[in-house]
Backbone as CSV, one residue per row, in Angstrom:
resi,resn,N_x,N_y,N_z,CA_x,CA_y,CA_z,C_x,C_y,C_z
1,UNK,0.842,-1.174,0.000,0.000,0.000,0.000,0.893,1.244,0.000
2,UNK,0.647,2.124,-1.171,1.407,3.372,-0.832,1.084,4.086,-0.032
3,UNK,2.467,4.720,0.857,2.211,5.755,2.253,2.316,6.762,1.416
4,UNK,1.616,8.153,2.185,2.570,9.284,1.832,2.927,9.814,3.764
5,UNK,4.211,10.315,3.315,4.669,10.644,4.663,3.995,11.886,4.874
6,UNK,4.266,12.529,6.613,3.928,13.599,7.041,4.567,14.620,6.226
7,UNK,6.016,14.461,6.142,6.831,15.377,5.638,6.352,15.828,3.680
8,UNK,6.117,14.631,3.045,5.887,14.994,2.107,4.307,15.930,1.987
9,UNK,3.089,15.625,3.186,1.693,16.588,2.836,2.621,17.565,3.399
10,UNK,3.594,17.810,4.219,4.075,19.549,4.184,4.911,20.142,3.588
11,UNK,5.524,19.217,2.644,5.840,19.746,1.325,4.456,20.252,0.087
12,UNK,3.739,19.206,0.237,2.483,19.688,-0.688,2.091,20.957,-0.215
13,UNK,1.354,21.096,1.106,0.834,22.392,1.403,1.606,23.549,1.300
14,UNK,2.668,23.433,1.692,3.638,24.626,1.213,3.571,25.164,-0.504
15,UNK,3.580,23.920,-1.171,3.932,23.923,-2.305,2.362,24.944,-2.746
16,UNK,1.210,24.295,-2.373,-0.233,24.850,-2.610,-0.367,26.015,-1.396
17,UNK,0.647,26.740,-1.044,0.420,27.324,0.026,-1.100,27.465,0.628
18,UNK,-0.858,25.929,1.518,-1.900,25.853,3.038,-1.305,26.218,4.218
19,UNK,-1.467,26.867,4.976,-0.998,26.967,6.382,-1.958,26.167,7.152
20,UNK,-0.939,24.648,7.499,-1.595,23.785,8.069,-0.978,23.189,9.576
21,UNK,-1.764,22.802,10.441,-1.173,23.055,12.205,-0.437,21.267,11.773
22,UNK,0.318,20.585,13.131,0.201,19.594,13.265,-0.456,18.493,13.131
23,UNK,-1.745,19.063,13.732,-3.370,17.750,13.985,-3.386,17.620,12.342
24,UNK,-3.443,18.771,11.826,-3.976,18.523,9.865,-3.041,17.448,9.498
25,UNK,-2.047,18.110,9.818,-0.838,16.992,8.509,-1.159,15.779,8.755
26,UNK,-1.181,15.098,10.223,-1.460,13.813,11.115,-2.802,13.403,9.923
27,UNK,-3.525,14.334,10.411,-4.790,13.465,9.288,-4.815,13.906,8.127
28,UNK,-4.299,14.436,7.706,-4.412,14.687,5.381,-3.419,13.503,5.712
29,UNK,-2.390,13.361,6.270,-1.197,12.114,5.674,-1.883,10.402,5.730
30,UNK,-2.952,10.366,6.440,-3.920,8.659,6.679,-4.592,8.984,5.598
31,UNK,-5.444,10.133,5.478,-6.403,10.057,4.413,-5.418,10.244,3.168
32,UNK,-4.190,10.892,2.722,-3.860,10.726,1.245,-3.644,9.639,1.229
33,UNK,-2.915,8.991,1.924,-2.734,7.189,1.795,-3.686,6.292,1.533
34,UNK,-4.960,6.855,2.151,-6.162,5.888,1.990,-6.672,6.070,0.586
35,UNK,-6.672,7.453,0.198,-6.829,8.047,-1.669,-5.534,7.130,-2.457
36,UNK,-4.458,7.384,-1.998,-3.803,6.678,-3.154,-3.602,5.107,-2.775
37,UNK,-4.237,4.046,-1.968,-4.294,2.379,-2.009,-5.236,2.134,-2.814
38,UNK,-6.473,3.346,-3.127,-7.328,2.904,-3.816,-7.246,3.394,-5.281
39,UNK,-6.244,4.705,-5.426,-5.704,4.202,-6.966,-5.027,3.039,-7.335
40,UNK,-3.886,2.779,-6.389,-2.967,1.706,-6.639,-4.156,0.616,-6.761
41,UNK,-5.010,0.472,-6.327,-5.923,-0.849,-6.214,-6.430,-0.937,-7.960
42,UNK,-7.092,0.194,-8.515,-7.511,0.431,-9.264,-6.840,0.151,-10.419
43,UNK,-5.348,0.662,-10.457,-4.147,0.133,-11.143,-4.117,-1.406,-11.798
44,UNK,-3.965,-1.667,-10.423,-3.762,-3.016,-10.515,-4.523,-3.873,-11.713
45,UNK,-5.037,-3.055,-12.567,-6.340,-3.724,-13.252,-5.500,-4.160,-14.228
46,UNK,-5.143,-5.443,-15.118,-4.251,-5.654,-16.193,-4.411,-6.069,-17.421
47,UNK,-5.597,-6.146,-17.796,-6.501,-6.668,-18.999,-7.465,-6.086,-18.936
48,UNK,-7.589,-4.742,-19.696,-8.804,-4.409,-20.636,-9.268,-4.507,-21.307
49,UNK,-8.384,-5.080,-22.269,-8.785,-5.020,-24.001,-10.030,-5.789,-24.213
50,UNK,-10.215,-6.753,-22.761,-11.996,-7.727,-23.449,-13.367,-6.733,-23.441
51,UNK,-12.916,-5.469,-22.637,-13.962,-4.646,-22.206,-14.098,-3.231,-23.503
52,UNK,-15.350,-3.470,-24.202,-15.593,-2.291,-25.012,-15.763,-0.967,-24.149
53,UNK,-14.996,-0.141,-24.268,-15.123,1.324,-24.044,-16.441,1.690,-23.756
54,UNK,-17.295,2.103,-22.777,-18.890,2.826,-22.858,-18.815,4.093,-21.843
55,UNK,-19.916,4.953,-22.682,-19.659,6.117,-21.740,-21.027,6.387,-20.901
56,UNK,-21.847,5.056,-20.780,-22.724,4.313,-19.707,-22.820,3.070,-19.123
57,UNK,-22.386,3.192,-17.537,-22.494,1.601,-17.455,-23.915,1.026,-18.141
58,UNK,-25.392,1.590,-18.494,-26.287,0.846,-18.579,-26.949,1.569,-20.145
59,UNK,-27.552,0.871,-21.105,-27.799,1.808,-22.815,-28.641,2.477,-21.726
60,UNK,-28.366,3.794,-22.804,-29.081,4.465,-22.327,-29.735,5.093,-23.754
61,UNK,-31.440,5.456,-23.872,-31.658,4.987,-24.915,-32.846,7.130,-24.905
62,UNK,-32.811,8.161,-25.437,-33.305,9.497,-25.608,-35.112,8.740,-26.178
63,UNK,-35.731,9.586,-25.094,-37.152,9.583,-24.856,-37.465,10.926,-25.924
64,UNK,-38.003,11.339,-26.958,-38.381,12.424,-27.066,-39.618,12.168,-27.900
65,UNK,-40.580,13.754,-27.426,-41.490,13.843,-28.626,-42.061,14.400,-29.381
66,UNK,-43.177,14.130,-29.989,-43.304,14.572,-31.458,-43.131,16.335,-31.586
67,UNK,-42.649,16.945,-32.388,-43.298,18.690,-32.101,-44.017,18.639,-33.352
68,UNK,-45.327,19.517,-31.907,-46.528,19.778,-32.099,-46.872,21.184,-32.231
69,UNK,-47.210,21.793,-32.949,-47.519,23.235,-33.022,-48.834,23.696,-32.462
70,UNK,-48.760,23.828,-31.511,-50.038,24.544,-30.153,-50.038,25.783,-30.082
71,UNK,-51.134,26.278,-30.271,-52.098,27.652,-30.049,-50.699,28.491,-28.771
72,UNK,-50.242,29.741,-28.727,-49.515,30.384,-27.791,-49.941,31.308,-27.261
73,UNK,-49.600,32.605,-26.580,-50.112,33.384,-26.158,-50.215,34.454,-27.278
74,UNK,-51.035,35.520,-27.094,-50.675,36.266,-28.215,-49.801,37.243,-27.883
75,UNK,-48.833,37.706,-28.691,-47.895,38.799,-28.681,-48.199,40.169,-28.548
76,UNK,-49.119,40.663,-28.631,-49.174,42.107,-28.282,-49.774,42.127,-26.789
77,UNK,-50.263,41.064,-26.391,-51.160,40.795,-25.020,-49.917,40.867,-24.203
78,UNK,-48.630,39.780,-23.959,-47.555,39.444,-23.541,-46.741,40.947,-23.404
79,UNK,-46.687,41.162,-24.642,-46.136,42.419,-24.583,-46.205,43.868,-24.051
80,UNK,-47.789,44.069,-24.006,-48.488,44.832,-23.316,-47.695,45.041,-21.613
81,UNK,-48.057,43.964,-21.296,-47.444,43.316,-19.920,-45.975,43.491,-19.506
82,UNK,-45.111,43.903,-20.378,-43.638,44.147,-20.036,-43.489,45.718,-19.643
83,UNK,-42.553,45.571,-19.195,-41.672,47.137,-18.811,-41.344,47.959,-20.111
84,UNK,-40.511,47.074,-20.986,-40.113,47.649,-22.225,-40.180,46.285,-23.291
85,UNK,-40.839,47.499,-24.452,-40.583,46.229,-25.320,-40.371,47.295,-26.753
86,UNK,-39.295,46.175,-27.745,-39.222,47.041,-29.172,-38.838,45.953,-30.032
87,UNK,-39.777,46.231,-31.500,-39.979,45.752,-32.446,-40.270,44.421,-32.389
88,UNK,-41.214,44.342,-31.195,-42.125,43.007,-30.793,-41.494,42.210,-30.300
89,UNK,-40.445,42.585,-29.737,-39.361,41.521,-28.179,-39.385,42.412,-27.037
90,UNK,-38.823,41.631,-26.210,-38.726,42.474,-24.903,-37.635,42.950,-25.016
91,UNK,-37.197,44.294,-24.460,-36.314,45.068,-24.522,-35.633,44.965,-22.871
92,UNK,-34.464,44.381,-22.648,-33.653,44.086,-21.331,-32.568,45.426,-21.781
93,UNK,-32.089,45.404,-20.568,-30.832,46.362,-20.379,-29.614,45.257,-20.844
94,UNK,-28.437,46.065,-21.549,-27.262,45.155,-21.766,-26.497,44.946,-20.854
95,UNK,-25.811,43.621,-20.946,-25.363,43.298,-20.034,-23.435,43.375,-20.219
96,UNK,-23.745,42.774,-21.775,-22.284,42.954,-22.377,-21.567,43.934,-22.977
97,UNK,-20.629,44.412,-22.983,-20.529,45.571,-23.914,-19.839,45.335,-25.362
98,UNK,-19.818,46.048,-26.170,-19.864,45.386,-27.701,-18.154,45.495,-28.063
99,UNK,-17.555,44.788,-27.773,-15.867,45.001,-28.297,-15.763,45.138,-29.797
């Protein structure tokens, strides 16, 4: 099982400048060890090639449906109803400025 020593998480934190007490290092140094047995575990894996590549463990298979063209609100009604509106959209303040 790979360790990592005390000395090396206070090389890391330095490196990521953490200002970290004693008690921390004591426990980041069990828990990085416990993070990296379970890469090394993971490693350990030595034959893939029987396994096809998927980017779901389970198919995953798109539900969609039909478009339907349904009755909407009407536009001058909607519009009526806004703060600002021009040339039949709503008119917002900008947000971006135009480079």
């Amino acid at each position: 099982m790979p360790e990592i020593t005390r000395e090396e998480v206070a090389h890391l934190a330095r490196l990521s400048r953490l200002a970290l007490d004693d008690t921390e290092l004591d426990v980041l140094s069990s828990q990085l060890g416990v993070v990296l047995a379970a890469v090394a575990q993971i490693s350990e894996v030595t034959d893939a090639a029987d396994v096809p590549p998927t980017t779901h463990a389970v198919p995953v298979e798109n539900i969609t449906r039909p478009d339907v063209v349904v009755p909407s609100l009407d536009r001058d009604a909607v519009l009526a109803g806004a703060p600002s509106a021009e040339d039949g959209r709503f008119r917002v303040p900008r947000i971006l400025d135009v480079e």
